[in-house]
N, C-alpha and C positions, 0 to 999 in steps of 0.2 A: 645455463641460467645465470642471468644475472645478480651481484650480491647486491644488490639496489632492490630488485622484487622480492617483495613479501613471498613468504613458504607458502604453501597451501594450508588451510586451514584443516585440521584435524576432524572440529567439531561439526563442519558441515556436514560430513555425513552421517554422521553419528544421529544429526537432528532430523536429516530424511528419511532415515530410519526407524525413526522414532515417531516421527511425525504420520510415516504409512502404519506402523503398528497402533497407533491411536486413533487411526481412521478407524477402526474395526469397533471402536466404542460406541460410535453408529449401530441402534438396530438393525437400517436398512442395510448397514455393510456387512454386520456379520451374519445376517440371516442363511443370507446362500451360502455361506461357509459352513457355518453348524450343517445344513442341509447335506453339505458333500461327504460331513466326516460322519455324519449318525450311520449310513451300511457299512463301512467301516470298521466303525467301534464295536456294531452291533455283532458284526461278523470274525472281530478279534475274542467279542466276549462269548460268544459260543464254543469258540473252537479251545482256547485256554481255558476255558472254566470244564468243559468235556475231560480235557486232557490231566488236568490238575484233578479233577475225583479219580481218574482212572488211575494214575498216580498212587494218590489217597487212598484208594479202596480197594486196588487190584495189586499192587505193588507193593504198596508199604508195608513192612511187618507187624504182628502183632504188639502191641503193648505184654511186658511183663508185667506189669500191676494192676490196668485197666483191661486187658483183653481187648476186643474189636469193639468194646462200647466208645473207645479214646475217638475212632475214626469219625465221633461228628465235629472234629474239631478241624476236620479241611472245612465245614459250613459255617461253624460256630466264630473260630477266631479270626475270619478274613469279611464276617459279617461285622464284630465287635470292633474289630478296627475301621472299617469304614462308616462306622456307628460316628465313631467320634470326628475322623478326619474330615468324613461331612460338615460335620456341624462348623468344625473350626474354619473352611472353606464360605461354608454360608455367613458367618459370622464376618468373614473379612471381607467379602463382597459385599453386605451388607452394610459395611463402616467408607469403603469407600464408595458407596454410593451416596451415604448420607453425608459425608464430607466434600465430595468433588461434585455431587450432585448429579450425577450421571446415571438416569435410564438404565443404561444396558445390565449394569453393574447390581441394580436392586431388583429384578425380573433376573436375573441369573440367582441372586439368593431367594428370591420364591420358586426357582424350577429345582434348588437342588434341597428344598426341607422337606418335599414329599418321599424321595430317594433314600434322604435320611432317617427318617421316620422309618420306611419299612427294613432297613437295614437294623436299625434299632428292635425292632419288635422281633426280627429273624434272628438277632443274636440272643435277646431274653427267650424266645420261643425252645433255640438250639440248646439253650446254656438247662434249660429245664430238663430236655430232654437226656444232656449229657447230667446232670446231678440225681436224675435218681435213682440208676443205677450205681452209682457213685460214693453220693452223701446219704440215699437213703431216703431222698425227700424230694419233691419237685422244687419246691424255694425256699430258700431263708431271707430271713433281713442281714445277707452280708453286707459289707461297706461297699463291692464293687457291683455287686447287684442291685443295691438300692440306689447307688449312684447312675448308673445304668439305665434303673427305672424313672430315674428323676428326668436324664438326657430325653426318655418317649416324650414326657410331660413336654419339655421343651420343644422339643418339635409340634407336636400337638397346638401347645399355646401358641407358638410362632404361625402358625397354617390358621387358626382360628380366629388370631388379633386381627389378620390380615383380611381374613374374610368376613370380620365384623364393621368396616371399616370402607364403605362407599368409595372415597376417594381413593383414587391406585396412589396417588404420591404422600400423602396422609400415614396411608396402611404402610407403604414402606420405609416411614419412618419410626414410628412404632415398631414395629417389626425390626430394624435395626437392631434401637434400644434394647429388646428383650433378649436378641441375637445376639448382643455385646454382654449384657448383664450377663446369659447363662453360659456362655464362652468358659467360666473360672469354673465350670463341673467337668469339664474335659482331663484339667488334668487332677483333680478328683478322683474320677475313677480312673488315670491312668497310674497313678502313685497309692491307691487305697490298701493294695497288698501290702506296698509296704511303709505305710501310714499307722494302720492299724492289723490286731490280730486277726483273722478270715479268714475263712475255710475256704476259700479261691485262690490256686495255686497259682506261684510268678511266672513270670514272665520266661517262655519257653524258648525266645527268638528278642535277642539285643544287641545294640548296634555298639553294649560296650564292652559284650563277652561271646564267646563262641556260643551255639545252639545247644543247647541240651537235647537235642530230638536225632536219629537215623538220618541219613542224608535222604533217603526215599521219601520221610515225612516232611520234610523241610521243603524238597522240593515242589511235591504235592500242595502245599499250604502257601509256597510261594505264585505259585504259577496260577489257583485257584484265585490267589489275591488279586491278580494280574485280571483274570477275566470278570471276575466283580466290579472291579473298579472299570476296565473300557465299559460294561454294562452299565456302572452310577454314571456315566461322565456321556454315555450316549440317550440315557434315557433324560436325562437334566437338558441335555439339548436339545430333545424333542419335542419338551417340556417345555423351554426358552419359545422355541418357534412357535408352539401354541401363544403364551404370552403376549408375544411381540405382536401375534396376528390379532389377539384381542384388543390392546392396547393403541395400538397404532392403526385402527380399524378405518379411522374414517381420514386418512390419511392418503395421498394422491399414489404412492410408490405400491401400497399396499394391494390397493387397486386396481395396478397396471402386474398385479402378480399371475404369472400363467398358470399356475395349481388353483386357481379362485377360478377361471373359467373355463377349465378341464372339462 
């Protein structure tokens, strides 16, 4: 090589790179993707969520304090986690859609508040059933329970704004808004243990101390969380491709789709 010729440029492909991963911000691109990955996910979330209770419920030892009442906590805690990480997922899809203005981006935050919502209502449903053995009661007004119940609200309002709201690009702006506003109850309820006094015990699994739990529960709770989440993240793009197909309905691409004249 000549010292007279310029090096190769670095950033060119850095930008082709970039440029095909932004292709996919297209409906029409990423539809058939979602398509290929939903048996997939659906079939990782089966089979680790199978494994993770058996784990859980066949494996793991009893509780010395709690007895086998502890074991709804492979449902309870990988539901109350994806309670929140939901939201904070729809919230940021949410913001950049309303910033970049991109489609794909705000139909991704309306296919994944439905997802979250019922994860939500699964962890307050679980959390009842694990307190009354427990605390003695089906509910209190703890700090992370009420914070908890506040996050259904938010989902709720966010699915309702949206369907009060005729125009699709309208609704998901608003919906943004509300998305962003109720974003600051996330970590709410994730710091409420220890914010305040409450009868909801901390934090059993942190990423800045070792586990307090048997290695058999941990695992169980891990791998349950595994197949939860391929479940939210396969059913939110099944969800998307409904969207898309509503949205983009009278659109030429959608038209020439082979599953429309099956």
């Amino acid at each position: 090589m000549s010292l007279t010729q310029p090096l190769p440029s670095l950033a060119a492909p850095r930008q082709r790179v970039a440029a095909r991963w932004w292709a996919y911000a297209s409906p029409q691109a990423f539809y058939p993707v979602a398509g290929r990955l939903i048996p997939w996910l659906f079939g990782a979330a089966l089979a680790l969520t199978a494994l993770g209770l058996y784990v859980g419920l066949c494996i793991a030892p009893t509780d010395h304090q709690q007895g086998d009442a502890y074991r709804i906590i492979f449902v309870h805690v990988p539901a109350a986690w994806l309670s929140m990480w939901l939201y904070v997922a729809m919230a940021f899809w949410s913001a950049v859609g309303l910033v970049l203005n991109t489609r794909l981006s705000s139909m991704l935050a309306s296919a994944l508040a439905p997802t979250g919502a019922l994860f939500t209502a699964l962890a307050l449903w679980t959390g009842a059933l694990w307190g009354r053995p427990t605390w003695g009661t089906w509910w209190v007004w703890d700090a992370r329970l009420s914070s908890e119940l506040i996050l259904l609200f938010l989902y709720v309002g966010f699915l309702a704004l949206q369907a009060a709201i005729d125009d699709a690009r309208r609704a998901d702006k608003a919906g943004a808004v509300l998305a962003l506003v109720g974003v600051v109850n996330v970590p709410v309820i994730y710091f409420s243990v220890q914010w305040w006094n409450t009868l909801h015990q901390g934090a059993s699994v942190s990423l800045r101390s070792a586990p307090t739990m048997a290695t058999p529960m941990l695992l169980g709770l891990l791998i349950t969380t595994l197949g939860l989440w391929a479940y939210a993240i396969a059913a939110a793009l099944k969800r998307l491709r409904c969207i898309v197909l509503e949205r983009e309905r009278h659109t030429e691409w959608v038209a020439r789709l082979p599953e429309l004249h099956a």
